[in-house]
N, C-alpha and C positions, 0 to 999 in steps of 0.2 A: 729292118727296124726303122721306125718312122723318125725325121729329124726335127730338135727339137727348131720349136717356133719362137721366133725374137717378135717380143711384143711390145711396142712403145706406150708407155704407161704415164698420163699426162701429169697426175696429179704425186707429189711427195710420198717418202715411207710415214714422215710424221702425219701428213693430214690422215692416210690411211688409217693409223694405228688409233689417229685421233678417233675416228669416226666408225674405227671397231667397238672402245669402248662403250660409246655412244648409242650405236644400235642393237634390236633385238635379236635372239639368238639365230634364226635361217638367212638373215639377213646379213650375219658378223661371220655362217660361214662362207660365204661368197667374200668380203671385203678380206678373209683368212686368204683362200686362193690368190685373190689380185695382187697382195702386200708379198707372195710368195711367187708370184707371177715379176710385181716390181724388184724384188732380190735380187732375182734370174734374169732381168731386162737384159743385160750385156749378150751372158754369154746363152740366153736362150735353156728353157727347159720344158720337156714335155707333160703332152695333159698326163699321162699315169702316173708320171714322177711328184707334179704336182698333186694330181689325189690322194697320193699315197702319203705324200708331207702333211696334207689336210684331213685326211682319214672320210674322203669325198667319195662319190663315183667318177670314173673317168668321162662319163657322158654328163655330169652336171657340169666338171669345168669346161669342157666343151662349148656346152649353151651357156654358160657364166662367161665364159670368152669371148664368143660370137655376142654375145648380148649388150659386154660392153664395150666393143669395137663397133657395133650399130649406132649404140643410144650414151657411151659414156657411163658416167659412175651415175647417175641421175637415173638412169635408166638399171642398174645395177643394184639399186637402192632401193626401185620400187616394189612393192608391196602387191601382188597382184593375187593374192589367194581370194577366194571370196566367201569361205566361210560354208557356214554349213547349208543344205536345200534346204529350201523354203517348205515347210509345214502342206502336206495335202490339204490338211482341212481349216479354213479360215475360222475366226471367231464364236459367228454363229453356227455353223457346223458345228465345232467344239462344245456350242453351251447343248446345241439338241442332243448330242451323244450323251454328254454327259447326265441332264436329264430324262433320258430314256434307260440306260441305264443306274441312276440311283431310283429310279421308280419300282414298288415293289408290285406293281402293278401289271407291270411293264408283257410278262407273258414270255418271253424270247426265249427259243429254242437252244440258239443258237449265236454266231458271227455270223452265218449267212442269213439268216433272218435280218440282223442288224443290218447286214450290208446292203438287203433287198430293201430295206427300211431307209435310211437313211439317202441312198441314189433318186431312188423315189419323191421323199424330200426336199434333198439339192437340186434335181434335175443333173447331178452330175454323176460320174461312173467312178468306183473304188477297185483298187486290187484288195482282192483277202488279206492279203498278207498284210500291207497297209493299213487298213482297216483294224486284224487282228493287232498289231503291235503297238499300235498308235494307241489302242485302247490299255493294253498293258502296261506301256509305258506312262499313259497318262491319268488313268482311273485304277490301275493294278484291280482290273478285272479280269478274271479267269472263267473257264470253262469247267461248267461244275455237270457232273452227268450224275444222273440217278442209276441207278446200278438195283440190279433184282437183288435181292439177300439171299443166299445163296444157304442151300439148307442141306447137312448130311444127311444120307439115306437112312443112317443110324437114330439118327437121333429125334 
């Protein structure tokens, strides 16, 4: 069994607890581990033991340890997510979709028509699938297929 690690922790229990209430929640649970990491300063306690006080992964206190024995609580504090991808298709792309499809004109078989339709256009290259959802997510357009009518030999 691995022993536990003594960790010198610069800043007080009070600033911590301050600076839980203070920040948002992926944020308060990392400053949860440190304030439970400062507890344990003396006599040393390990990452599982602390996950498990935190209700963490043993591998997030890990890099929540290493992260702020690098960079500090400044570093411990930062915000590094980025959010969601950036949209395949920009603006104008957007208004041409959408105007080809609200056109009753329009003719299209199909998403791969569109998709031959629109690369064509852009001059740039789409996945189907892309293309497919992006459309339904943003015009809740569907694939509408004509179907024979289907006739009993009865009747």
């Amino acid at each position: 069994m691995a022993h536990a690690k003594i960790l010198v922790i610069k800043e007080t229990e009070k600033e911590i607890k301050k600076l839980l209430k203070q920040s948002i929640a992926f944020i308060s649970q990392r400053l949860r581990v440190l304030l439970i990491l400062k507890q344990n300063e003396k006599a040393g306690i390990s990452k599982r033991e602390v996950a498990k006080l935190a209700g963490v992964d043993p591998n997030s206190v890990q890099n929540w340890r290493t992260l702020y024995l690098n960079a500090g609580i400044e570093g411990l504090m930062k915000h590094q997510k980025t959010g969601f991808k950036p949209s395949a298709f920009n603006a104008i792309e957007h208004n041409m979709l959408e105007a080809k499809l609200n056109d009753p004109q329009n003719g299209l078989q199909g998403y791969v028509e569109l998709k031959d339709w629109i690369e064509k256009e852009s001059g740039k290259t789409f996945n189907y699938n892309t293309l497919l959802y992006y459309c339904i997510r943003n015009f809740k357009s569907s694939v509408k297929v004509a179907r024979e009518i289907y006739r009993h030999p009865f009747f």
